[in-house]
C-alpha positions in Angstrom: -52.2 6.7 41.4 -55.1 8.5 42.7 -55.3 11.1 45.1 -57.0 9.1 47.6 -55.3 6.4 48.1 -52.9 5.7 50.4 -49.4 5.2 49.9 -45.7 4.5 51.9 -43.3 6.5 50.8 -39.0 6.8 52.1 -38.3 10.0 52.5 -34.1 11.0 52.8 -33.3 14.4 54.0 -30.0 16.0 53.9 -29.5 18.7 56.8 -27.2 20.3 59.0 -25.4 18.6 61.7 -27.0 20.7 64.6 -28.7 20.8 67.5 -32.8 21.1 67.1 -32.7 20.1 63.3 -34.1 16.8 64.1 -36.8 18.4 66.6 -37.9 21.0 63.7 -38.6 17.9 61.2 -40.6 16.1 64.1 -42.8 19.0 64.7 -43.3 19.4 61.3 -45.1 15.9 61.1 -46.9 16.3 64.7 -48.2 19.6 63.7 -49.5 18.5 60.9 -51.0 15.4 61.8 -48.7 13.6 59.7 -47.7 9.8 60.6 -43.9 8.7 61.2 -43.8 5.3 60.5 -39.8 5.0 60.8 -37.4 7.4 61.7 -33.6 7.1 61.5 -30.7 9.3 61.3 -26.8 10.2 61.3 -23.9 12.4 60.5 -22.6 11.0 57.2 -20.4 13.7 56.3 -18.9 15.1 59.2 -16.4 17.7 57.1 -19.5 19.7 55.6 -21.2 18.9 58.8 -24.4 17.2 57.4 -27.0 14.2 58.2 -29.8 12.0 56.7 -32.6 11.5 58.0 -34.8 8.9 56.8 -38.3 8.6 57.2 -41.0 6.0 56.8 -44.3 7.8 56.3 -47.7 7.3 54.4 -50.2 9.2 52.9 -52.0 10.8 49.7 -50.3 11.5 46.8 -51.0 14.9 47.8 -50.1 14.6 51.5 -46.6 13.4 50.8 -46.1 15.8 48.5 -46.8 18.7 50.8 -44.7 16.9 53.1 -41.6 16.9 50.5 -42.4 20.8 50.0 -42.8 21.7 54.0 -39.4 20.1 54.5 -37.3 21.3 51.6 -38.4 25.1 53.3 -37.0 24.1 56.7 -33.6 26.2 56.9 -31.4 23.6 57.6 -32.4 21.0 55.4 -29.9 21.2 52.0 -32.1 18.6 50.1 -35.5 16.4 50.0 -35.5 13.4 47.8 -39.1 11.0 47.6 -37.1 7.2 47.2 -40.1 5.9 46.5 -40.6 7.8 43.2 -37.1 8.7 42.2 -36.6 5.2 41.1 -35.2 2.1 42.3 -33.9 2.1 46.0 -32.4 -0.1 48.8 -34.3 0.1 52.2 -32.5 -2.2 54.9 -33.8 -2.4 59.0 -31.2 -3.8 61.2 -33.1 -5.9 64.3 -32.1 -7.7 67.4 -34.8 -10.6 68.1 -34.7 -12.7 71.5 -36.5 -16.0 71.6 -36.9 -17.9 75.2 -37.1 -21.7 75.3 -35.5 -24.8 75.5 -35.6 -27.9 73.6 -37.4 -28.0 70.7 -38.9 -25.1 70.4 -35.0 -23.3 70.7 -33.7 -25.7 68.4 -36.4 -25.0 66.0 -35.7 -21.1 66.5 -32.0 -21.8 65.6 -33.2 -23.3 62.3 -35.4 -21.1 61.0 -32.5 -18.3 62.3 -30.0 -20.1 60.2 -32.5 -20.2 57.0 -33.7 -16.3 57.4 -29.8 -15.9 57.8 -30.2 -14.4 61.1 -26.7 -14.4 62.7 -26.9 -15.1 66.3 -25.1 -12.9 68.8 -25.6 -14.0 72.3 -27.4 -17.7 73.3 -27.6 -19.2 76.4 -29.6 -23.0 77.6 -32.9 -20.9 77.6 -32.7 -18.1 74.5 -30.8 -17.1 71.6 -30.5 -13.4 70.3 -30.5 -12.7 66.2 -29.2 -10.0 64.5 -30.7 -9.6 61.3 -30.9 -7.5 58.5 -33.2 -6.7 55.8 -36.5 -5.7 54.4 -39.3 -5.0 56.9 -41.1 -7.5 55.5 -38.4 -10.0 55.9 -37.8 -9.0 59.7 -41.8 -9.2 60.0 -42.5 -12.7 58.6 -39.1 -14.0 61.1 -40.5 -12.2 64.3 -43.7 -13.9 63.4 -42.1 -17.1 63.4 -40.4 -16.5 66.4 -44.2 -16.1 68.2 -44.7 -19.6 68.9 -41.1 -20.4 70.0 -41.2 -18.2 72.4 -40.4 -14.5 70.8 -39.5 -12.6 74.0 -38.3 -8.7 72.7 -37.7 -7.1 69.4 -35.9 -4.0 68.8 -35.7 -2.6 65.4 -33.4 0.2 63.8 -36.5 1.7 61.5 -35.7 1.3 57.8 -32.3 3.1 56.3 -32.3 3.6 52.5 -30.0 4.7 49.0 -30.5 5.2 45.9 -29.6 2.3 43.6 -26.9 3.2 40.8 -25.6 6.6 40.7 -28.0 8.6 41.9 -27.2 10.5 44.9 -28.6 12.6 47.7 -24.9 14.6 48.1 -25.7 18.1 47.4 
């Protein structure tokens, strides 16, 4: 790939459970100009302590990898792995999608929920509420749907993501 072109990489960080960490790798992007494109984390080992933060950026080849390097010397971060790179990898968004209407247009919502395998978690005579999970793209083509029938709010987790197989980001 060449230097100059643009690319998304999944970033998953392993740090210590504490107070500022998250703040330290935010300034690192926004002091560097660097774009956050999704942000998500949480304790996932709570005996050693520890989080993962995952983040949705893009850039060079070059930019990412300085953005790998600046974050593997932050003090409590215990490890960096590129998801993107490292091989294959599962990157899930949760979302909660409300569509307003009747007739129709809510019945046709309901359908196309049903096919996206959207599960519905509150409805009423004028709107209906998915849950859904899956790739961005997947969440993006539904919400686009959803435009016409009457797409009211979206609120999206940002993108979570493993390893597939055995690799692991446990250090």
């Amino acid at each position: 790939m060449s230097d100059l072109m643009q690319r998304t990489a999944t970033i998953a960080v392993l740090v210590e459970n504490e107070a500022g960490v998250l703040a330290r790798v935010i300034g690192l992007f926004s002091g560097r100009g660097y774009n956050i494109e999704s942000l998500t984390v949480a304790p996932v080992d709570e005996e050693r302590r520890l989080s993962r933060i995952t983040v949705v950026t893009t850039g060079t080849d070059m930019i990412i990898e300085q953005i790998k390097a600046q974050l593997d010397r932050l003090v409590p971060v215990h490890k960096v792995s590129d998801l993107s790179m490292e091989g294959p990898h599962l990157t899930r968004e949760l979302a909660l999608i409300k569509v307003v209407g009747r007739g129709e247009a809510r019945m046709e919502a309901l359908r196309l929920g049903d096919a996206f395998r959207a599960r519905v978690v509150d409805a009423s005579h004028e709107s209906a509420t998915f849950e859904m999970t899956g790739t961005a793209e997947k969440i993006d083509a539904f919400v686009a749907l959803m435009r016409p029938l009457g797409l009211a709010e979206v609120s999206r987790t940002g993108a979570v993501a493993i390893a597939r197989g055995p690799r692991s980001l446990a250090a």
